[in-house]
N, CA, C and O atoms as a GROMACS GRO file, in nm:
protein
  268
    1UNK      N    1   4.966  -2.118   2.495
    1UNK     CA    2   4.883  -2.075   2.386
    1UNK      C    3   4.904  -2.161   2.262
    1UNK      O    4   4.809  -2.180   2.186
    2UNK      N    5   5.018  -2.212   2.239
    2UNK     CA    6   5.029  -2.297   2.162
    2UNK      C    7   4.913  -2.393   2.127
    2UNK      O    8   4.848  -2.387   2.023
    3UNK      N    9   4.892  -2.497   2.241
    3UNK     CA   10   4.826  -2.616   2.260
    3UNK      C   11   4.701  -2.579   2.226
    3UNK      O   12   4.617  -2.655   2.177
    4UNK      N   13   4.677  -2.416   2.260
    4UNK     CA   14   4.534  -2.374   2.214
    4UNK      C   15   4.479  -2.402   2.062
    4UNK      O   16   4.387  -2.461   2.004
    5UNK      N   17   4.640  -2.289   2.024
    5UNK     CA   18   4.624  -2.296   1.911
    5UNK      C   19   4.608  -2.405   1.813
    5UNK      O   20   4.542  -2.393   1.709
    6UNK      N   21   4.689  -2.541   1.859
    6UNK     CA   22   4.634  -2.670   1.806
    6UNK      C   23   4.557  -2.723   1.768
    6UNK      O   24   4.535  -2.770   1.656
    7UNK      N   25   4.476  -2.724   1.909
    7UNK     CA   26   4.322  -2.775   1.970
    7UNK      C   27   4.193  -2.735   1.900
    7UNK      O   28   4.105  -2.808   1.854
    8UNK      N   29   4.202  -2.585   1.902
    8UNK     CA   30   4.123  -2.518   1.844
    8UNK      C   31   4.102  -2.516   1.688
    8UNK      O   32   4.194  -2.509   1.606
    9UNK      N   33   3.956  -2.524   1.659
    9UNK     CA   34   3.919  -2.535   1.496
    9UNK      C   35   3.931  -2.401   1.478
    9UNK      O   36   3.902  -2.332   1.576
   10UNK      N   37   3.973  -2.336   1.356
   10UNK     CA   38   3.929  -2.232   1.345
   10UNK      C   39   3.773  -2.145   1.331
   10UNK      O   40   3.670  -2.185   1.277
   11UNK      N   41   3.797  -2.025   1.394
   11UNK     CA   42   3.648  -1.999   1.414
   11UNK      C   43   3.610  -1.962   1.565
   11UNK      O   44   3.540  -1.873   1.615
   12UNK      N   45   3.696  -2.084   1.620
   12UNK     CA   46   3.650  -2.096   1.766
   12UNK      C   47   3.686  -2.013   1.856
   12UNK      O   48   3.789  -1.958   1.818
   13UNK      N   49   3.652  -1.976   1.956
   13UNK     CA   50   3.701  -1.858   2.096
   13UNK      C   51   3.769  -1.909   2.159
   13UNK      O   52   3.770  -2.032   2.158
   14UNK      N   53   3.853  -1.836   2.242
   14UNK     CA   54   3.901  -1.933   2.374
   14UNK      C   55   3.905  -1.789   2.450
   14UNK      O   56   3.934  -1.680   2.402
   15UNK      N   57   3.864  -1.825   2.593
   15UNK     CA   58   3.848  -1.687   2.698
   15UNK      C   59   3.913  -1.754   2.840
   15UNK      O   60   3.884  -1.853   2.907
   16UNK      N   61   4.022  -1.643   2.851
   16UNK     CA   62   4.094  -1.638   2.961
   16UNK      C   63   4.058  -1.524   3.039
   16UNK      O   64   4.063  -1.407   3.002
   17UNK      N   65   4.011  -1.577   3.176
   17UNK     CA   66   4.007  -1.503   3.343
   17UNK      C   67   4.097  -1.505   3.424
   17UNK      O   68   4.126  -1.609   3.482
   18UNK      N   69   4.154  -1.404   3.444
   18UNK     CA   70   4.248  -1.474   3.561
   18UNK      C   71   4.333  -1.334   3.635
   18UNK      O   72   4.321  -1.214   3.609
   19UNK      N   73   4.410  -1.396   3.723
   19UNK     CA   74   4.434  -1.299   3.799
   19UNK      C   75   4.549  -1.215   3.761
   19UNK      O   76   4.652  -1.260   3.710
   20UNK      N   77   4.514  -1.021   3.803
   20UNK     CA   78   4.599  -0.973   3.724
   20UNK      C   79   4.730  -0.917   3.778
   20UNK      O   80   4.714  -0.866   3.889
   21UNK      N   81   4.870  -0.910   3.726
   21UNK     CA   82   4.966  -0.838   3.806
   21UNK      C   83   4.925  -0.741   3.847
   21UNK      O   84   4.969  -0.722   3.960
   22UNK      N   85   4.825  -0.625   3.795
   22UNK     CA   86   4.798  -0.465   3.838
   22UNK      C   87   4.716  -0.467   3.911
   22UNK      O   88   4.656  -0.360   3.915
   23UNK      N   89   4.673  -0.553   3.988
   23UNK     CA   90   4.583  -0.610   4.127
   23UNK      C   91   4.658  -0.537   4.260
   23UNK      O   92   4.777  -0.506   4.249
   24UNK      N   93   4.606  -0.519   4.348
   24UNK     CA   94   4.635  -0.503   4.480
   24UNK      C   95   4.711  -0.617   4.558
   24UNK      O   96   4.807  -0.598   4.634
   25UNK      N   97   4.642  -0.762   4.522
   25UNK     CA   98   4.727  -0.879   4.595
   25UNK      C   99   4.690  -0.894   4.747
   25UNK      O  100   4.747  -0.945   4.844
   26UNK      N  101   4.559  -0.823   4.726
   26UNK     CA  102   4.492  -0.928   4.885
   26UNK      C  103   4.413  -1.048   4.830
   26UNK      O  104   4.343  -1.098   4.919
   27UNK      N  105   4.404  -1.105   4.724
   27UNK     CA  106   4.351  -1.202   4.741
   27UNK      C  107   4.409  -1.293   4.590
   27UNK      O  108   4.442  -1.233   4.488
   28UNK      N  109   4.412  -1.430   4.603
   28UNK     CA  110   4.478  -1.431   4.492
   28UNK      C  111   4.646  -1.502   4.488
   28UNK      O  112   4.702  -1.522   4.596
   29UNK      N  113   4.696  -1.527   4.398
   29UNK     CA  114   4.816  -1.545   4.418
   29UNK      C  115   4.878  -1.445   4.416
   29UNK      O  116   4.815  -1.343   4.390
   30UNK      N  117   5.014  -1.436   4.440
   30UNK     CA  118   5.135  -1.335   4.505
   30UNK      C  119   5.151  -1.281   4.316
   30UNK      O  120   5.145  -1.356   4.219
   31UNK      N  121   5.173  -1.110   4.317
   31UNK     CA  122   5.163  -1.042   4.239
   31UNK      C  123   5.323  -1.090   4.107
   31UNK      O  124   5.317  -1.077   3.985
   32UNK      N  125   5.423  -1.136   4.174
   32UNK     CA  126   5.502  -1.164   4.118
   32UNK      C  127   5.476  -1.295   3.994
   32UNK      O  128   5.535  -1.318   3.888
   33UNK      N  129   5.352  -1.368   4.069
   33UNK     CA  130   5.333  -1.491   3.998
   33UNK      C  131   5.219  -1.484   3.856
   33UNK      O  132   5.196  -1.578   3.781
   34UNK      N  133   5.172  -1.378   3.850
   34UNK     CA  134   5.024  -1.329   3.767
   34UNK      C  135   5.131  -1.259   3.629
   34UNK      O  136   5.252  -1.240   3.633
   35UNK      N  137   5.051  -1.238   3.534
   35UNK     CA  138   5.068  -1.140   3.425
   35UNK      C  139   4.940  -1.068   3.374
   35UNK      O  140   4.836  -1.126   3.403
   36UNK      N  141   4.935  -1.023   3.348
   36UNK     CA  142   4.835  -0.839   3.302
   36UNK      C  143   4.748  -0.901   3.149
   36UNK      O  144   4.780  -0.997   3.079
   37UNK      N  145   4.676  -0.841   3.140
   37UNK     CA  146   4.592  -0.833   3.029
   37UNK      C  147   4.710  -0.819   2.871
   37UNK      O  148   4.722  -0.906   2.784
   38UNK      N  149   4.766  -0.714   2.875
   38UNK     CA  150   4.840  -0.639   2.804
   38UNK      C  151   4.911  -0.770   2.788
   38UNK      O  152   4.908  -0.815   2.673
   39UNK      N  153   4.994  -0.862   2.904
   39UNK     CA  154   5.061  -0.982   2.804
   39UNK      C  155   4.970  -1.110   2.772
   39UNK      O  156   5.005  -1.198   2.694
   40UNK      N  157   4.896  -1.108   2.814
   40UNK     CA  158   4.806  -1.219   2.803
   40UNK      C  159   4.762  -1.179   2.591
   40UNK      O  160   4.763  -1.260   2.498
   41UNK      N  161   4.740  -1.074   2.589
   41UNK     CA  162   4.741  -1.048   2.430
   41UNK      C  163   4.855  -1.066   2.357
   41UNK      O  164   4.861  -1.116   2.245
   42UNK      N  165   4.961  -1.017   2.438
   42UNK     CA  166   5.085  -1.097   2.334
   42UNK      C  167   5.064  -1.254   2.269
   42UNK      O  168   5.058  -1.303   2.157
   43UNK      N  169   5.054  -1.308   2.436
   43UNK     CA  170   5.042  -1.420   2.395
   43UNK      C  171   4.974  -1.539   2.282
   43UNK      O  172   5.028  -1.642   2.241
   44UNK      N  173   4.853  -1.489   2.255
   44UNK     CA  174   4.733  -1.527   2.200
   44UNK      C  175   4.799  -1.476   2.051
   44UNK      O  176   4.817  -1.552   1.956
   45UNK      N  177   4.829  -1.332   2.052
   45UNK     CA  178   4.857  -1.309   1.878
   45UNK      C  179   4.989  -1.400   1.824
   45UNK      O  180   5.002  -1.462   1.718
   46UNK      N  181   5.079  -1.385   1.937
   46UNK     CA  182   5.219  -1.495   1.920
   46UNK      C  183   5.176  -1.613   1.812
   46UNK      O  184   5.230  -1.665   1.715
   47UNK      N  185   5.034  -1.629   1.889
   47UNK     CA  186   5.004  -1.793   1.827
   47UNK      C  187   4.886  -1.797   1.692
   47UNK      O  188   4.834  -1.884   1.623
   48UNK      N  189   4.880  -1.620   1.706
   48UNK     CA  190   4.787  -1.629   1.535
   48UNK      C  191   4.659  -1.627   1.566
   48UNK      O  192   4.582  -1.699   1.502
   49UNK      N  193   4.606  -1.538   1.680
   49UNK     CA  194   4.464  -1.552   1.767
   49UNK      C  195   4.410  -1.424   1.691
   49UNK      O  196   4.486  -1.376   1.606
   50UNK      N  197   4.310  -1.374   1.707
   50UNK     CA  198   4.257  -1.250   1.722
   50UNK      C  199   4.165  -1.199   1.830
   50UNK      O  200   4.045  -1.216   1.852
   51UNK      N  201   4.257  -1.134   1.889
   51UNK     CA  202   4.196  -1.074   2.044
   51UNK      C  203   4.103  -0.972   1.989
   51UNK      O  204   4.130  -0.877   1.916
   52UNK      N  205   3.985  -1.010   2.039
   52UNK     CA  206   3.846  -0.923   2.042
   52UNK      C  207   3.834  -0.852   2.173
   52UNK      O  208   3.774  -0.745   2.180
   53UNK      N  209   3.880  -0.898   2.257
   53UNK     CA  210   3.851  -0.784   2.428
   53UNK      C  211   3.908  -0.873   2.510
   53UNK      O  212   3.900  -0.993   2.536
   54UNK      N  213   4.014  -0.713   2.566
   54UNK     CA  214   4.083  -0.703   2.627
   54UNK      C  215   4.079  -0.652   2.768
   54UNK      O  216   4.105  -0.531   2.770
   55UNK      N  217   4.056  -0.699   2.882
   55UNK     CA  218   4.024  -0.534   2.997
   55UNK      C  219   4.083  -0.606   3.128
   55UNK      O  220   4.116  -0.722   3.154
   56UNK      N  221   4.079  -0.496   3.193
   56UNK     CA  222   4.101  -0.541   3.356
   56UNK      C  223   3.991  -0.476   3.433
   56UNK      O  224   3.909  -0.389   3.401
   57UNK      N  225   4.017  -0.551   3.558
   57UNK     CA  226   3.936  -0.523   3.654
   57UNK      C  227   4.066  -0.478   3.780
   57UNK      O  228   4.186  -0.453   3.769
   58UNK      N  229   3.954  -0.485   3.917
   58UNK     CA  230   4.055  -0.429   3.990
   58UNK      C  231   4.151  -0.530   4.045
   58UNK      O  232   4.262  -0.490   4.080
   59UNK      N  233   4.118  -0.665   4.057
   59UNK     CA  234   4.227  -0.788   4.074
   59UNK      C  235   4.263  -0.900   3.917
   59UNK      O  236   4.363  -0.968   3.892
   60UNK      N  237   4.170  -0.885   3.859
   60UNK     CA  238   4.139  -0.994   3.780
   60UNK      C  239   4.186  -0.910   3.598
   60UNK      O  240   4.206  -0.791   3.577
   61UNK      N  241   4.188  -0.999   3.520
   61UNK     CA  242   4.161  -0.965   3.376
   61UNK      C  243   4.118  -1.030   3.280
   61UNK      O  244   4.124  -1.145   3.323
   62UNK      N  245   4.058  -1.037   3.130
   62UNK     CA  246   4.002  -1.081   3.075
   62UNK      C  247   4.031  -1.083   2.923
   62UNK      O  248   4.042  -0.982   2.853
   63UNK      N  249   4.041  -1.209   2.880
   63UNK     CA  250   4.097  -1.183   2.680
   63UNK      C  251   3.998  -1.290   2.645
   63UNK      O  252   3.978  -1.402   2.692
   64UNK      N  253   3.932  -1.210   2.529
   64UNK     CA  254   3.837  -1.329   2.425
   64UNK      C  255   3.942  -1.304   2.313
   64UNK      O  256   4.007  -1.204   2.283
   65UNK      N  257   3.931  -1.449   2.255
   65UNK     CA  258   4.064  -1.440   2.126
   65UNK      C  259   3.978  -1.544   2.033
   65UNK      O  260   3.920  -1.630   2.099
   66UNK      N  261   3.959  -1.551   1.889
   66UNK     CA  262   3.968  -1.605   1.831
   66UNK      C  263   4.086  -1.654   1.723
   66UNK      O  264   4.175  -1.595   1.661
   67UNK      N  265   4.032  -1.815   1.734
   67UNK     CA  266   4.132  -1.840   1.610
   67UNK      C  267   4.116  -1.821   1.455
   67UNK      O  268   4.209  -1.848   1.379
   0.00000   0.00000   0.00000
């Protein structure tokens, strides 16, 4: 999130998909290797983001963050 935070002008979005620990794990990488919505927002504020939406699905999850 860092590098995001770099990269990024302020203003701008950045949106992460990806797969979630609270998944089932038939498809996907192995559940040990994923993290959840819930840290994926740590992450982003760590770096001074503002998370606009947050959610999961039943494998997957989703964060829009601005800088």
């Amino acid at each position: 999130m860092r590098e995001l935070a770099r990269v990024l002008r302020t203003g701008a979005a950045a949106v992460v998909v990806d797969w979630s620990r609270n998944g089932r794990g038939e498809a996907g990488p192995r559940l040990d290797e994923r993290f959840d919505a819930a840290r994926a927002r740590e992450f982003f504020e760590e770096e001074g983001f503002e998370v606009r939406l947050a959610g999961e699905r039943s494998e997957t999850f989703r964060v829009v963050a601005r800088r």
